[in-house]
C-alpha positions as CSV (number, residue, x, y, z in Angstrom):
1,X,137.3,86.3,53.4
2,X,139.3,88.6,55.6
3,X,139.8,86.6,59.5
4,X,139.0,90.2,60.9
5,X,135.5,91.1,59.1
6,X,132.7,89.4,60.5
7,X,130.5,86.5,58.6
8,X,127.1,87.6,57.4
9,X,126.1,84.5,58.8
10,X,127.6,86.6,62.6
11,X,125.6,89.6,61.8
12,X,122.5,87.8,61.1
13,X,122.7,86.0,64.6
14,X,123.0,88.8,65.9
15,X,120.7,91.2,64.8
16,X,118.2,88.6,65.4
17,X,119.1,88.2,69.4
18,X,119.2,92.0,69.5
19,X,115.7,92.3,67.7
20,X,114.5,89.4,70.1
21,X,115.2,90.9,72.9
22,X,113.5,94.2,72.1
23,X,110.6,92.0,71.5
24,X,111.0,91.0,75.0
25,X,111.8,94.3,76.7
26,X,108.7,96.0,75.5
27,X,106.6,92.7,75.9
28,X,107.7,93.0,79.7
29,X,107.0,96.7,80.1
30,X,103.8,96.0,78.9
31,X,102.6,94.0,81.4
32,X,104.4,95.7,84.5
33,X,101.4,98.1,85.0
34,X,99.0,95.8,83.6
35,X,96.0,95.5,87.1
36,X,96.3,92.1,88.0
37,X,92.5,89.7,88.6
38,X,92.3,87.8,91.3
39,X,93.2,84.5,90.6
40,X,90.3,81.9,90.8
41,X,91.6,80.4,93.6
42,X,91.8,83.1,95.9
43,X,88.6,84.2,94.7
44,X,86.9,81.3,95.6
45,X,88.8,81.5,99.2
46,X,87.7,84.7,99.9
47,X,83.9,83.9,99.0
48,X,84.1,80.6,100.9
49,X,85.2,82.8,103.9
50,X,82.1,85.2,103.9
51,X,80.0,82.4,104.0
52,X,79.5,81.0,99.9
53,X,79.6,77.5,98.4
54,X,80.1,76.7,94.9
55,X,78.0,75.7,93.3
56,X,76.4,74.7,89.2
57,X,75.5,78.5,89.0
58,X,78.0,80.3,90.9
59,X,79.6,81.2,94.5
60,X,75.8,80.9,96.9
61,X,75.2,82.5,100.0
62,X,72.1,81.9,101.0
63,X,70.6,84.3,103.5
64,X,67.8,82.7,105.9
65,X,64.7,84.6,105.7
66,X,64.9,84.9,109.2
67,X,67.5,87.1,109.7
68,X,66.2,89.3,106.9
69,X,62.3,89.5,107.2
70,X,59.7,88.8,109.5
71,X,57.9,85.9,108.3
72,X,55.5,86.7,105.4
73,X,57.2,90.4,105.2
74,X,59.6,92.0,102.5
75,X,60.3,94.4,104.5
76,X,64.3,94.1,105.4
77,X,65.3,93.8,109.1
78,X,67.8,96.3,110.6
79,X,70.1,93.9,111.4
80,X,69.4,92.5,107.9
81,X,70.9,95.6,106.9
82,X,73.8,95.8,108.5
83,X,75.0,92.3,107.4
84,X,73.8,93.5,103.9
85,X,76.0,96.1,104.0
86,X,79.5,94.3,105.0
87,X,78.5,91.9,102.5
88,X,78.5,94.8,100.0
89,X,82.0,95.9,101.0
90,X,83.4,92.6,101.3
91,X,82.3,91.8,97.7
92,X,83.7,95.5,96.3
93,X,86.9,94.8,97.8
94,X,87.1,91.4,95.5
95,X,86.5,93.2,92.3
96,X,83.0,92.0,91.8
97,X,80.3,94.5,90.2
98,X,77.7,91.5,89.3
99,X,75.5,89.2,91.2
100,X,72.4,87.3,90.9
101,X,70.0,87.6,93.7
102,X,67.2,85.1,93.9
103,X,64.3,85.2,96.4
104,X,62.8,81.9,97.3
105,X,59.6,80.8,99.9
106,X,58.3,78.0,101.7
107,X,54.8,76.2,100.3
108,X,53.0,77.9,102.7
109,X,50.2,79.6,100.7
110,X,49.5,79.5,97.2
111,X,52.2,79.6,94.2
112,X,50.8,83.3,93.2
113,X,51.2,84.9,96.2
114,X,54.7,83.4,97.1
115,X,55.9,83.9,93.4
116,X,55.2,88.0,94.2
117,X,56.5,88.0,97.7
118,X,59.8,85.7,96.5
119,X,60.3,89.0,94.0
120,X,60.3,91.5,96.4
121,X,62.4,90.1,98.8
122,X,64.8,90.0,96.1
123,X,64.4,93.6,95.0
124,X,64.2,94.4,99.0
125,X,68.0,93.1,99.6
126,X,68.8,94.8,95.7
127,X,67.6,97.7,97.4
128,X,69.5,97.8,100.8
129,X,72.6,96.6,98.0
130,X,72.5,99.2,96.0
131,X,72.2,101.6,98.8
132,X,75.1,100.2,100.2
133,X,76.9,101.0,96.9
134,X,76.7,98.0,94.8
135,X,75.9,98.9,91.5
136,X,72.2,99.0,90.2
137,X,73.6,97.2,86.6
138,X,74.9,94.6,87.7
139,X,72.6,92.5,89.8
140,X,69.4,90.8,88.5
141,X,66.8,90.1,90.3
142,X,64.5,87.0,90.8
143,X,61.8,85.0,92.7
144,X,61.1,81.5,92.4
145,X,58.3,81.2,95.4
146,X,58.4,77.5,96.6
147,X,59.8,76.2,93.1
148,X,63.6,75.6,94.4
149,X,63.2,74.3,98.0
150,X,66.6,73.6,99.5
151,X,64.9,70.7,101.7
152,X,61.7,69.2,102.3
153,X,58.8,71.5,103.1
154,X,57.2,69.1,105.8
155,X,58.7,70.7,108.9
156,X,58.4,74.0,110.3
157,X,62.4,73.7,110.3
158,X,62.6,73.0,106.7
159,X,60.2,75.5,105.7
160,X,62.5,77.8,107.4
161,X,65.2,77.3,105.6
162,X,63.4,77.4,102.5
163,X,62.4,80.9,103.1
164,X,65.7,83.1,101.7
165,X,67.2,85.2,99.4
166,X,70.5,83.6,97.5
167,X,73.0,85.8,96.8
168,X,75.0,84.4,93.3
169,X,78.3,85.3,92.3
170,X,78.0,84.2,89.1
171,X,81.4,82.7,87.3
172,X,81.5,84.6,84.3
């Protein structure tokens, strides 16, 4: 073997790195102006700041029912609105297009009628959403009337805080 030609065992070394490393390079390009998600940490930060708890089904913020209806009412307050609103731009500006929105109601009255006006408080805030430019395809809508109380119903305190609308961001 001549001192000054290279070893096949040389050239195989290093057409391997160079191959490697091209490998590499384009791997790294790749992901340069790859959009980032936020990571779940500072997702669940920024929900815990407007107001959400994590919960078995998602990031909750529950909305008293008295800062968005008049009691027995589906009819969204103005301030209601407002509040709907930021909470609409907040939630763009993390990057989420879905939520659940769940209406719920004291015991006052009979399962029927609370199970109706639990829906359309729901579809009420969906509305003032959707308005607000959240899109329509990604939220579902429910009502659970009294079935889901968050405390007891035997004060007039607790019954207040049973009547609301959750707002879910769900984790998938």
């Amino acid at each position: 073997m001549n001192p000054m030609m290279p070893s096949f065992d040389f050239l195989r070394r290093a057409v391997r790195a160079a191959v490697f490393a091209i490998i590499a390079a384009v791997a790294l390009a790749g992901c340069a102006g790859q959009p980032t998600s936020t990571p779940a940490p500072t997702l669940a930060a920024s929900l815990a700041k407007l107001g959400f708890e994590r919960t078995d089904d998602g990031y909750v913020l529950n909305l008293p029912g008295a800062l968005l209806f008049e009691t027995g009412s589906d009819v969204v307050s103005a301030d209601a609105k407002l509040r709907l609103q930021r909470l609409v731009s907040d939630l763009r500006a993390l990057g989420i297009t879905r939520l659940r929105l769940f209406g719920h109601t004291d015991n006052v009255g009979t399962a029927e009628f609370n199970a109706a006006l639990s829906l359309r408080r729901a579809e009420a805030v969906a509305a003032v959403m959707i308005d607000a430019g959240f899109p329509v395809a990604g939220m579902e809508r429910r009502g659970f009337g009294f079935e889901r109380p968050l405390v007891d119903n035997a004060t007039a305190d607790g019954r207040a805080r049973n009547r609301r609308v959750a707002v879910i961001v769900p984790f998938d």
